[in-house]
TIVEXDREN-762789 format. One record per residue (C-alpha): x, y, z; chain; residue number from 1; residue in three letters. Coordinates in steps of 0.5 Angstrom, whole numbers, plus 500, padded with zeros to 3 digits. Layout:
N
X;Y;Z;A;NUM;Ala
...
This chain:
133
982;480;684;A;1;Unk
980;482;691;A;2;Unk
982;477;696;A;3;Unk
978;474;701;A;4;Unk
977;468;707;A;5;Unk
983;469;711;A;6;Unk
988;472;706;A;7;Unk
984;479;706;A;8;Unk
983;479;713;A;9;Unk
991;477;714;A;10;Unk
992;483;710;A;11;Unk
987;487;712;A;12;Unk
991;486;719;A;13;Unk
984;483;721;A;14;Unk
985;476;726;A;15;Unk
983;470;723;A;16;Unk
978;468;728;A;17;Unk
970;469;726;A;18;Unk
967;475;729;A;19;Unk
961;474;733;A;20;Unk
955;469;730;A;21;Unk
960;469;724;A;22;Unk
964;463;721;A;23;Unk
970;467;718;A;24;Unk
976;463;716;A;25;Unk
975;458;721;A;26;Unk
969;453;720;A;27;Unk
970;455;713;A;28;Unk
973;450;707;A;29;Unk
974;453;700;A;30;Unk
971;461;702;A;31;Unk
964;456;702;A;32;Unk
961;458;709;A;33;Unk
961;453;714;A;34;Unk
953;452;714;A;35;Unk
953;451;707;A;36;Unk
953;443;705;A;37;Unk
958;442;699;A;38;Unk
958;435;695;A;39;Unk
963;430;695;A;40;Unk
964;423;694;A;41;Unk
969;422;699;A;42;Unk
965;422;705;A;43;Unk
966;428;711;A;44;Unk
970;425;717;A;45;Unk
968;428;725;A;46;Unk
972;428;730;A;47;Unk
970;425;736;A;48;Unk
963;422;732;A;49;Unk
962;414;734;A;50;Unk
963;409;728;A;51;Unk
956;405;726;A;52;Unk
956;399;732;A;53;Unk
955;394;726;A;54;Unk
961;394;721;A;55;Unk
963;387;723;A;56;Unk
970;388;725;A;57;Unk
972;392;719;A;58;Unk
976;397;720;A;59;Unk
980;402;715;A;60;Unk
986;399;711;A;61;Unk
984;392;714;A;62;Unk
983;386;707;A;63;Unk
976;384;706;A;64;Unk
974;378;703;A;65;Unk
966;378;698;A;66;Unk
962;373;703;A;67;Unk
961;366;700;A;68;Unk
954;365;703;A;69;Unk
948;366;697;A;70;Unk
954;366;692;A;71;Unk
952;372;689;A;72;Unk
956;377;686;A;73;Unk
957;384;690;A;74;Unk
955;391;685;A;75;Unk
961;395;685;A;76;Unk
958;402;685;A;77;Unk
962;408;683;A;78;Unk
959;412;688;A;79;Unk
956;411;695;A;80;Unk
948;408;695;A;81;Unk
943;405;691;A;82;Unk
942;409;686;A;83;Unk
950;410;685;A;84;Unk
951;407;677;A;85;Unk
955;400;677;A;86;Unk
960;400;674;A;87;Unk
963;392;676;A;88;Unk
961;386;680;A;89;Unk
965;382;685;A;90;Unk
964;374;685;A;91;Unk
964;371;692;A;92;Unk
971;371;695;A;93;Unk
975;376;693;A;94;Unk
980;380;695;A;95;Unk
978;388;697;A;96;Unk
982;393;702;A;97;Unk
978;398;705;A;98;Unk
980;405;704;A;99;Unk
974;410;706;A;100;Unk
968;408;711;A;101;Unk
964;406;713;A;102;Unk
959;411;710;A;103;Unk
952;410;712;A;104;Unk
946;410;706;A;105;Unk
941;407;704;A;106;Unk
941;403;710;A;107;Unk
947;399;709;A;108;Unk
954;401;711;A;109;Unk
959;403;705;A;110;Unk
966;403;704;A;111;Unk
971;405;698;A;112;Unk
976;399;697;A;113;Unk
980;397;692;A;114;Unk
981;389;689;A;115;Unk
988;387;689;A;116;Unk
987;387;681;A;117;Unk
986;394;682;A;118;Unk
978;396;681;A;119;Unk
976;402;685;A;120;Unk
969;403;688;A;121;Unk
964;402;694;A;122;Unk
961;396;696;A;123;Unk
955;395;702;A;124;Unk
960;392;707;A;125;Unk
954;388;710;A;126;Unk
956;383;704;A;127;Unk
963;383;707;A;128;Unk
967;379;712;A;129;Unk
974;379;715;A;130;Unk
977;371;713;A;131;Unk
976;368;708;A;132;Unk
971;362;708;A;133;Unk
């Protein structure tokens, strides 16, 4: 089976930099080439891009609470967005710890948390907050 990405060029005595107007090794993930968009439900993180201004003082690793104002149970979703399947709902004051995000989509800023009873999945984070009310 031929090799490829930085292994062929590695054998082949080639440096692994990108030759001009190419992507070569670097840029690339997965032999896919750097302009090529690749679907995960784990969101991509940039250096140096700005997290959205409004994520209420939440940060990753941080604890949550389900806000209690309006009293509605929070969706869980399997994935981030709307149109995502529901897998669970979260009733008003529990407990989440904010492991991904925020991603934003379709209009809401999105984190993927984990509940202390252990349930795993994405909420819109404008339904949380930071204390306990």
């Amino acid at each position: 089976m031929p090799k490829s990405g930085a292994d062929a060029q590695e054998e082949n005595g080639k440096s692994s930099a990108a030759p001009a107007g190419g992507t070569g090794a670097i840029g690339a993930i997965g032999g896919a080439k750097a302009d090529t968009p690749a679907y995960t439900d784990t969101p991509a993180i940039t250096h140096g891009e700005a997290a959205p201004a409004a994520t209420g003082g939440l940060t990753l690793g941080a604890t949550a609470y389900v806000q209690k104002a309006g009293g509605q149970n929070l969706r869980l979703h399997d994935l981030a967005g709307l149109e995502s399947h529901v897998s669970d709902s979260l009733h008003p004051g529990t407990q989440l710890t904010l492991l991904i995000g925020p991603v934003q989509r379709d209009g809401y800023p999105w984190w993927r948390i984990r509940t202390a009873d252990g349930r795993e999945g994405w909420v819109a984070g404008t339904e949380l907050v930071t204390h306990p009310e």
